[in-house]
C-alpha positions in Angstrom: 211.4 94.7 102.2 214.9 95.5 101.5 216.4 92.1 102.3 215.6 89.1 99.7 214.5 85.6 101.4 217.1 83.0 101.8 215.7 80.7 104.1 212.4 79.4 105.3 213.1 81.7 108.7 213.6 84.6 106.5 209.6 83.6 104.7 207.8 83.3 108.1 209.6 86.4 109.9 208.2 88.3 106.2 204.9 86.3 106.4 204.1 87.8 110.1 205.5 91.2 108.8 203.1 91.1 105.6 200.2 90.1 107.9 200.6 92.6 110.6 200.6 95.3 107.9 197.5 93.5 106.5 195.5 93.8 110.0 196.6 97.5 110.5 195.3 98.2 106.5 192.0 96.0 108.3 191.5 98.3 111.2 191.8 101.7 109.2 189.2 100.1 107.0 186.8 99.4 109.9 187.2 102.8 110.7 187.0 104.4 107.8 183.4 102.5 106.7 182.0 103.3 110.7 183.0 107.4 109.8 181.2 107.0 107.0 178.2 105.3 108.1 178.2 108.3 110.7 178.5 110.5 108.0 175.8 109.3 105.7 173.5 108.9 109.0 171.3 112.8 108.5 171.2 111.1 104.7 169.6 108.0 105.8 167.0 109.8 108.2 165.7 112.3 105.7 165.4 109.6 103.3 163.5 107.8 105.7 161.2 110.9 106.5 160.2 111.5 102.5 159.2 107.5 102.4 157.3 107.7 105.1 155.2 111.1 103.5 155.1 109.2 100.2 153.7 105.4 101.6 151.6 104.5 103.7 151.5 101.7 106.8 149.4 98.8 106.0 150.0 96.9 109.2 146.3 98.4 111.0 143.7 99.0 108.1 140.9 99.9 110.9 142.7 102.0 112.8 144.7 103.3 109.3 140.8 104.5 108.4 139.9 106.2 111.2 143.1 107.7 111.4 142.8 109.2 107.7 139.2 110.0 108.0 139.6 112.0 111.0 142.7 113.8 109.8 140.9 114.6 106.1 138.2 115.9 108.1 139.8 118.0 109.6 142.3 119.0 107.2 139.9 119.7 104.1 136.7 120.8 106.2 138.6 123.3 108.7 142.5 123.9 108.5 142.5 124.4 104.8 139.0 125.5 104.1 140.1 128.8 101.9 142.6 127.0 100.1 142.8 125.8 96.5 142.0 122.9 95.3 145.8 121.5 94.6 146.7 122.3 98.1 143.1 120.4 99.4 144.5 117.5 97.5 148.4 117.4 98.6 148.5 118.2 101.7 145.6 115.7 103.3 147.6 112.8 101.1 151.1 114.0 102.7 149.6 114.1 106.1 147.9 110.8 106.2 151.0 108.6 105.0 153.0 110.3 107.8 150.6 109.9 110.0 150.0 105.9 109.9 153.8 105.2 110.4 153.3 107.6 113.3 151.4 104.6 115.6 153.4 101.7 115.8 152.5 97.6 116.8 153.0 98.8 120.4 151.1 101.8 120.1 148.4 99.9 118.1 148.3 97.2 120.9 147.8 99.7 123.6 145.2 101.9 122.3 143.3 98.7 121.0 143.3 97.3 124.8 142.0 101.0 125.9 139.2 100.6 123.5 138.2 97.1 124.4 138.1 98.4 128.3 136.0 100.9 127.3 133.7 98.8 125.3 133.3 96.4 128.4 132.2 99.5 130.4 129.3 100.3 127.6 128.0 96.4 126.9 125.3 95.8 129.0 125.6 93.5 131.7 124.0 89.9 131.4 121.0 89.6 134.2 120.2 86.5 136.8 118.5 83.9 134.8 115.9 80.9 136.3 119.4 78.3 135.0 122.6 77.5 137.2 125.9 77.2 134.4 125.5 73.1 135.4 122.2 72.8 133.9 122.8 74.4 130.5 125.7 71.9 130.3 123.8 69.0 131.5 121.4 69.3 129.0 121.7 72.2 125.9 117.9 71.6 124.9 117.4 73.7 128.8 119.4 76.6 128.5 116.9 79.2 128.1 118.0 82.9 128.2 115.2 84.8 129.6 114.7 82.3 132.1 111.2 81.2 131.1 111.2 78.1 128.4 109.7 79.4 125.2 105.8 78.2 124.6 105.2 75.1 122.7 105.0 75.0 118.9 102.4 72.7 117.2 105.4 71.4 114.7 107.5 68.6 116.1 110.9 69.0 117.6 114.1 68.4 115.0 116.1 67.1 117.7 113.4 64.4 118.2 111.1 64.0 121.7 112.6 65.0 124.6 113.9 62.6 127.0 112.1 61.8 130.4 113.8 62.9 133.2 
């Protein structure tokens, strides 16, 4: 500012100048920070990369365990067989952190559903039984699952005597 302020006109015509330099210094800020975030964005991945080969994902323990027994299997037993024992040691402990970031909570879901399916398809199937679903309710003492009620014991009954029908 070359002129000096004499009136109150002359303060808010500086005031507006003052605050449009002020937004302009914001903006080149803004962009300055989003260039660098840009920047530092290969830094941030590879930094993500080494933590996920030096910890491990807690989130599944069971599937986390079959995971890292399968892969030490078939790191130590077959891939790396010939090597020494450092190597039998790092490598099987690099690839198993990696590994159990590798399946995420919707990966985890899915594969657990597959499973289940497949466990439905191997249980055996219940088989026709001498009771109807209303009967069992009725009366719990009657549900019998082979069909045939079980032959009478010469102790007496905890429930007390059954009741006549």
């Amino acid at each position: 500012m070359n002129n000096k302020i004499r009136t109150y006109e002359d303060l808010l015509e500086e005031q507006k100048r003052l605050m449009n330099i002020l937004k302009g210094h914001e903006t080149l800020l803004k962009t300055d920070v989003a260039g660098v975030r840009q920047g530092l964005k290969p830094v941030g991945t590879a930094f993500n990369f080494v933590n996920k080969m030096a910890t491990r994902d807690h989130t599944g323990p069971m599937m986390n365990f079959g995971l890292e027994f399968g892969l030490d299997l078939l790191l130590r037993r077959f891939v790396l067989a010939r090597a020494g024992w450092f190597t039998k040691i790092a490598i099987p402990y690099v690839v198993k952190n990696y590994a159990s970031h590798l399946i995420t909570e919707e990966k985890r879901e899915i594969l657990m559903q597959k499973i289940n399916a497949f466990m439905q398809k191997l249980r055996p199937k219940p088989g026709p039984t001498a009771y109807t679903p209303e009967e069992a309710a009725q009366d719990p003492r009657k549900y019998y699952p082979g069909g045939a009620p079980p032959p009478k014991a010469a102790t007496t009954d905890p429930l007390g005597p059954e009741p006549a029908l």
